[in-house]
Structure formats: structure tokens, C-alpha cells
C-alpha positions in Angstrom: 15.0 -15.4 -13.5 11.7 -14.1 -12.9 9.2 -14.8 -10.1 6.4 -16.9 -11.0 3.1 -14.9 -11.0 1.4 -16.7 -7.8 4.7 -15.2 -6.0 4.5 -11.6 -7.2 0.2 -11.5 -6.9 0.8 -13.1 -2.9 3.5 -10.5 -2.4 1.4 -8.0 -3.4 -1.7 -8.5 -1.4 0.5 -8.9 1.6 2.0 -5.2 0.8 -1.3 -3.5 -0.2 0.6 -2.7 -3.9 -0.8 -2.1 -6.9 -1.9 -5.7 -8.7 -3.3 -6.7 -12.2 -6.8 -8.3 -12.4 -5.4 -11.7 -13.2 -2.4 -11.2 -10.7 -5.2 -10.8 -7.8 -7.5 -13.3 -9.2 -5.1 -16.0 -9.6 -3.7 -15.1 -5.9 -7.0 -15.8 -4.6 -7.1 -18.8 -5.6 -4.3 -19.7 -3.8 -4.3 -17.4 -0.9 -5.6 -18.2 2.8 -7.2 -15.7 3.5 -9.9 -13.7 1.5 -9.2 -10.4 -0.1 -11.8 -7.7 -1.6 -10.1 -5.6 -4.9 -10.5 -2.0 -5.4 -9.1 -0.6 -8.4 -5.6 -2.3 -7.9 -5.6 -2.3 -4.0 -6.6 -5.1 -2.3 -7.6 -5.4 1.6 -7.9 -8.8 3.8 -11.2 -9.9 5.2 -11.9 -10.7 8.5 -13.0 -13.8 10.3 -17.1 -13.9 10.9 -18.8 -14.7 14.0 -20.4 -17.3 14.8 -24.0 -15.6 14.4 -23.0 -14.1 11.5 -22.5 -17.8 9.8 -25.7 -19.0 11.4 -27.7 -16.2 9.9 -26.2 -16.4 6.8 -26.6 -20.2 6.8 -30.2 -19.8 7.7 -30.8 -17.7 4.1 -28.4 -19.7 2.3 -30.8 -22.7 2.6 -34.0 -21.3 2.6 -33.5 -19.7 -0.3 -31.5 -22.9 -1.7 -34.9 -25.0 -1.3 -36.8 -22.0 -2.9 -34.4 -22.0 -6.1 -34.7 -25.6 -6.4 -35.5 -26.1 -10.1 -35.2 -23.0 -11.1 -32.4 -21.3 -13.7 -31.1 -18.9 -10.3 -28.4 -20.5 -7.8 -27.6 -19.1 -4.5 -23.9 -18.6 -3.7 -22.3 -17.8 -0.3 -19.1 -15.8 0.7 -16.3 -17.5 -1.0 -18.0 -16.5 -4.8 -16.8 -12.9 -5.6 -19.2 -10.5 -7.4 -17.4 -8.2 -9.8 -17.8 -4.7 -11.3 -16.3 -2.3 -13.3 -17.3 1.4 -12.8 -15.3 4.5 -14.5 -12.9 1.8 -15.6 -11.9 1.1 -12.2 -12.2 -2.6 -11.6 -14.0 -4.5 -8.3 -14.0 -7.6 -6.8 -16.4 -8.0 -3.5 -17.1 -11.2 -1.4 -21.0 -10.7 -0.6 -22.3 -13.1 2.4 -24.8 -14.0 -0.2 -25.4 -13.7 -3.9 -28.1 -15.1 -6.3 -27.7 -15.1 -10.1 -29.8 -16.0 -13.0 -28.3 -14.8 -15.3 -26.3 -18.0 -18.2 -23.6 -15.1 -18.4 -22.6 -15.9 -14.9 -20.2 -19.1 -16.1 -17.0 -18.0 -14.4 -16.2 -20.6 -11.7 -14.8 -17.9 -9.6 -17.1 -14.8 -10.1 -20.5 -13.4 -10.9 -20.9 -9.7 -12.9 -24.6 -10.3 -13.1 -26.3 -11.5 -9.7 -30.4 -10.2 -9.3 -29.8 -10.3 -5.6 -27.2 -9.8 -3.2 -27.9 -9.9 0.8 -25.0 -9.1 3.5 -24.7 -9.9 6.9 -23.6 -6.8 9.0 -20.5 -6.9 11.2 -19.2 -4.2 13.3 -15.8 -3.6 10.8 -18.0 -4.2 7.6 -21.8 -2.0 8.5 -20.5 1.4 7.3 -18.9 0.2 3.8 -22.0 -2.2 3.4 -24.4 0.6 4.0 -22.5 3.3 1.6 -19.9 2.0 -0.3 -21.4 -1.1 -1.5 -25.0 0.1 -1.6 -23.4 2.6 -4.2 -21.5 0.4 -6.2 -23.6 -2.6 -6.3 -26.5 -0.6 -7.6 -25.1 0.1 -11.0 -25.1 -3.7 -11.6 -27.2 -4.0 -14.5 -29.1 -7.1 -13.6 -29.1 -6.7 -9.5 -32.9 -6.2 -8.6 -32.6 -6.4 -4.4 -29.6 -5.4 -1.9 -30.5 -6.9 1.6 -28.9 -6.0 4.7 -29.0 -8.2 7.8 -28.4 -6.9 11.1 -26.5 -9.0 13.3 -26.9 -7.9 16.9 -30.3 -7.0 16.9 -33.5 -8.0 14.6 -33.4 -5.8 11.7 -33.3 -6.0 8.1 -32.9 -3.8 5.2 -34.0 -4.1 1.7 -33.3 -2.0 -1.4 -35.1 -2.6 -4.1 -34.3 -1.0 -8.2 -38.3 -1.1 -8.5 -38.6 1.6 -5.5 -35.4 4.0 -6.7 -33.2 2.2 -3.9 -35.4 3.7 -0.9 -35.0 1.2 2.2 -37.7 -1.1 3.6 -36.6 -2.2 7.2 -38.8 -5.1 9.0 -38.0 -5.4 12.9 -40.5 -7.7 14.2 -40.1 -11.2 14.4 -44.1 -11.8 12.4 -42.5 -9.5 9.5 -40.5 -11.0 6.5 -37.4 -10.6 4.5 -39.1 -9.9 1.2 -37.3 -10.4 -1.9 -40.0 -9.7 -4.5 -37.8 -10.4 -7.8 -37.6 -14.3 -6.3 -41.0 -14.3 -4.7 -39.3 -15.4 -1.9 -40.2 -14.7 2.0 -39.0 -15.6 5.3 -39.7 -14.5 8.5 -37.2 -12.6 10.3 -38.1 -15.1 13.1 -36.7 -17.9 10.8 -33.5 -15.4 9.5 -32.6 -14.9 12.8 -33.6 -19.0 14.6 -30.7 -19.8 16.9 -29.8 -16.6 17.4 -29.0 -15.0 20.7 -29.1 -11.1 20.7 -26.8 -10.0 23.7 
């Protein structure tokens, strides 16, 4: 008799072996932990700290209250985004993701976000700053990629309009800017509550 799917997707993502799309996607939905999908391989997430979750908390809501009313949503880290370049599929978890796109209906996905924003961790900084930065700039509709520095003050913003050249703010007076929402925020607001060591 043959294994149900749930069975054979878990088994896979707990032996790093090739899996199907729908084997992975209907694994995470049942799975504990959180995996990101790479053309068939998948790989576990860690845990985040407890800065990390207060920075990403402090965006999440600010720009929650500045979306109010508006056809975009904010989504945090348990909303995949996916792509598909060279016919390799992708499934990421970004710390934050807005879309406003009406092709984003998936309960479990986006493929067309206008921003995405990540929160930098010591096991995560070098694929957010490469990897990612590559892939997520051949999303069609993605205007901004924001990176948010976790141990000190600084954040990093990509932007389509300026070719992908960064824009870093340090200073606690400068903003996050995210010019395709018209949004703002001070990086003295990003970062309230947090304590750099």
C-alpha cells in the first residue's frame, strides 16, 4: 500500500531529497518547522531572536496602519513568496512582504509582492544580501528589497527605479524609505526597544 503524500513530502524534508512542488507545499502545511525550497531541495529555518521579532514587529504594524484602506496587505514570515527562474522553482519565507497585486489569492503564497523587507540574522546576512537580492529582483512586480540590520542601526534599500544600487540610512533622524508605498519610518521607530550589545 502506498504512503500517503503528507508521509512521503515530511520524509523528504527531513532527508534533504528531491520533492515535488505540491509534495513540499502540502508538507508545509503540516510541518513544525519552516522550510525554504530550492529547486527540489529544501532546508529548515531557524528560530529568530528576540530583536529580530521586535524589529520585524515594529514594520509589520507601521506599515499595517499605513496600508489601512488600501488594495496592498502586509504579510509577515509564515506567507512564502515564490518564484520560478530557468524553470527552477522557489519558495522563500521573507520577514516581511507586501503585495498589491489581486493575482496574489493563494492562501499560502505570493508570486507578485511590490515590496519585500528582511530582517538580518547572523546564519541568514550572506544569502539575504546575494542570493536573495538576485533572485527576488526578477520578480516582475517587486519595486523595493529592504534589508534590516539587527545588531547595529542600519538599513538597506534596493530599489528597481535606481537599477538595484543600495541606499543605507544609519542615523537614528534618517528613515526607512519605501517610495513605491510612500511610506517612512524612522530608523529610531524600526529599531524602538531595541538594545544593540
Amino acid at each position: 500500500m502506498d504512503e500517503p503524500a503528507t508521509i512521503t513530502a515530511m520524509k523528504a524534508l527531513r532527508e534533504n531529497a528531491f520533492i515535488t512542488v505540491d509534495d513540499y507545499l502540502e508538507g508545509e502545511e503540516r510541518s513544525e518547522v519552516k522550510h525554504e525550497y530550492i529547486g527540489g531541495q529544501v532546508h529548515a529555518m531557524a528560530g529568530a531572536s528576540k530583536d529580530h521579532n521586535r524589529i520585524a514587529m515594529n514594520l509589520a504594524s507601521a506599515l499595517g496602519q499605513r496600508l489601512k484602506g488600501t488594495p496592498c496587505s502586509v504579510q509577515m514570515s509564515d506567507v512564502k513568496v515564490h518564484l520560478s527562474i530557468a524553470d527552477e522553482e522557489m519558495f522563500y519565507y521573507p520577514d516581511l512582504m507586501v503585495t498589491c497585486d489581486p493575482r496574489d489569492s493563494h492562501p499560502f503564497f505570493n508570486q507578485y509582492p511590490k515590496v519585500i523587507i528582511e530582517v538580518l540574522s547572523p546564519t541568514t546576512e550572506a544569502i539575504d544580501r546575494r542570493e536573495k537580492l538576485q533572485n527576488y529582483r526578477r520578480i516582475e512586480m517587486l519595486e523595493e528589497y529592504a534589508l534590516v540590520a539587527q545588531d547595529k542601526m542600519e538599513v538597506t534599500v534596493f530599489r528597481r527605479a535606481n537599477k538595484w544600487q543600495p541606499e543605507i540610512a544609519t542615523k537614528p533622524e534618517q528613515a526607512l524609505r519605501l517610495a513605491s508605498l510612500g511610506f517612512e519610518m524612522p530608523l529610531s521607530a524600526v529599531y524602538e526597544d531595541v538594545r544593540f550589545s
